[in-house]
C-alpha positions, 0 to 999 in steps of 0.5 A, a space after each residue: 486506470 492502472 492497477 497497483 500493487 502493494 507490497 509489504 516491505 518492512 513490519 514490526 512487533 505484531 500485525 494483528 492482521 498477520 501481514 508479513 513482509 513480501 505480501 502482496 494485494 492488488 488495489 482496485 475500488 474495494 478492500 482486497 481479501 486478507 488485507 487489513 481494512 486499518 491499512 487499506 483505509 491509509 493506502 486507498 488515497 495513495 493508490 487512487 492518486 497513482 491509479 490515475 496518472 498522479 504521483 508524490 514529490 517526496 518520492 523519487 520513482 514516479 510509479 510508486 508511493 510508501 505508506 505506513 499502517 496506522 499502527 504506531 506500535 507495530 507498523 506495517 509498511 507498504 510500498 504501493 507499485 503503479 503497474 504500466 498497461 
């Protein structure tokens, strides 16, 4: 299983939650510290599809995937990163 990381690559208006771009979380079966249940409830089913080899026709780079919190008025956007053993 490999592990990704997510990487805040754009936010808007205010996070509640205070993510700030160039954050950084490491996804694994839990919610890492300081990372806004919110965000990891909408990035856990991207991770777990790139942790197991899987990988998203839309995007061009098979390692990675980009996912938006639910916050519509104050999005914060991720980029999850498959790293390669």
């Amino acid at each position: 299983m490999s592990e990704v990381i997510a990487k805040v690559i754009s936010q808007k208006g205010t996070c509640t939650a205070k993510h700030r771009v160039g954050d950084e979380f490491v996804i694994g079966q839990g919610t890492p510290a300081n990372l806004c249940s919110w965000a990891f409830y909408s990035l856990f089913p991207f991770a777990q599809v790139l942790q197991f080899g899987g990988s998203f026709p839309w995007e061009q780079d098979r390692n990675k995937a980009i996912v938006v919190c639910p916050d519509a008025e104050n999005p914060v956007v991720f980029e999850l990163r498959r790293t390669l053993p």
